[in-house]
C-alpha positions in Angstrom: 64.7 99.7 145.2 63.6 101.5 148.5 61.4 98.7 149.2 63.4 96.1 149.2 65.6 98.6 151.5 62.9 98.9 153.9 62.2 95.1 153.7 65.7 94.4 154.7 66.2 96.9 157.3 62.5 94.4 158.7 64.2 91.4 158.2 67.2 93.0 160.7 65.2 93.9 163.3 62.9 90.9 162.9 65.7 88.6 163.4 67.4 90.9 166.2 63.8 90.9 168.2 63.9 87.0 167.6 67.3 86.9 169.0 66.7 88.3 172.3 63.8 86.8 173.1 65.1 83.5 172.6 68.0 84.1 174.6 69.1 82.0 177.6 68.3 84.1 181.1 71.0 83.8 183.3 70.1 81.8 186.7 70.9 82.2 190.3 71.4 79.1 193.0 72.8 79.9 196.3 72.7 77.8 199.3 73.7 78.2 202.9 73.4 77.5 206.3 73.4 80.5 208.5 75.0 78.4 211.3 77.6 76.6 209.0 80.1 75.6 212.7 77.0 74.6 214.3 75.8 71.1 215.1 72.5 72.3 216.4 71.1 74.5 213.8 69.8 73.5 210.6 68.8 77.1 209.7 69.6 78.1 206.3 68.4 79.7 203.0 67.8 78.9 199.4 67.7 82.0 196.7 67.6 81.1 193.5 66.1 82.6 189.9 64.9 80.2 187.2 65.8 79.9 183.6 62.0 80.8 183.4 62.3 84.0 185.4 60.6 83.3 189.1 62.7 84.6 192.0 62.4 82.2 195.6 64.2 83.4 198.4 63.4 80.6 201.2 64.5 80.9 204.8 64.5 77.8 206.6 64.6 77.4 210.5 64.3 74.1 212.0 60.4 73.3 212.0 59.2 76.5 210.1 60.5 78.2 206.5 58.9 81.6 204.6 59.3 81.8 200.9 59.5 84.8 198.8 58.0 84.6 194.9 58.6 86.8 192.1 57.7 86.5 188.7 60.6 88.8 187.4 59.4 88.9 183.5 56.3 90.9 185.0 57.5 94.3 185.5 55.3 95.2 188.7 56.8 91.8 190.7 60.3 92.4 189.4 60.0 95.8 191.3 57.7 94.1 194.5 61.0 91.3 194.6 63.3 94.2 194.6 61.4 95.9 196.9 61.0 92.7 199.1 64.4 92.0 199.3 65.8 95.7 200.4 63.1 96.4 203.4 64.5 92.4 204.3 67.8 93.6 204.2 66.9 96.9 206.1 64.9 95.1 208.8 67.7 92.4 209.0 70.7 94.9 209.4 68.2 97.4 211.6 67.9 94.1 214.0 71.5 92.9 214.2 72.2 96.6 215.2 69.9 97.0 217.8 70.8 93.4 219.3 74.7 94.6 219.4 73.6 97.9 220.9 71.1 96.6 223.6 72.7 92.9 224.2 75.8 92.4 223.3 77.3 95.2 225.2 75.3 94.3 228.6 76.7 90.7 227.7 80.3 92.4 227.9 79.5 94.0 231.1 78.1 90.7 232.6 81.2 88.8 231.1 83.2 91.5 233.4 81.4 91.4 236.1 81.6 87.4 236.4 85.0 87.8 235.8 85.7 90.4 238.4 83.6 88.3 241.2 85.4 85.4 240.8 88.7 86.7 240.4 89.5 86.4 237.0 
């Protein structure tokens, strides 16, 4: 009687490991320009994630594009695309704050001053 316990208790998990294995992975498809207003600039990115499990993050601009590859069912790339993606994020955020800082403001003042000089 306890075998046939045992064997069932098997069967369970058997079933239950065949279960998730065979279960759909959910996918990831986003698309945008990151000039959408503009009628010059083609620039945009793709990021998707396959039913298969590979992560692309591609960056177009005009002539040239980088691509980012991940195999996420491989435990070392899933942390390398996580990885990947946060310094990106870092470096992008770390840029668009130094441009405000150093360029926008001086833009202001040069706005000003044009505006001041020619009576505005």
């Amino acid at each position: 009687m306890q075998l046939i316990y045992s064997l069932s208790i098997f069967d369970i998990y058997l079933s239950y490991t065949i279960t998730v294995k065979n279960m759909e992975k959910q996918t990831y498809n986003k698309k945008n320009f990151l000039l959408p207003e503009s009628h010059r600039s083609m620039s945009c990115y793709h990021a998707k994630v396959m039913e298969d499990g590979i992560m692309k993050l591609t960056i177009h601009d005009c002539k040239r594009s980088i691509q980012l590859k991940n195999d996420l069912n491989i435990h070392d790339e899933l942390k390398e695309a996580i990885d990947k993606l946060n310094h990106l994020a870092t470096g992008i955020l770390d840029l668009v704050q130094f441009i405000e800082k150093e360029y926008l403001h001086e833009e202001q003042i040069q706005s000003n001053d044009f505006q001041h000089t020619h009576g505005f």
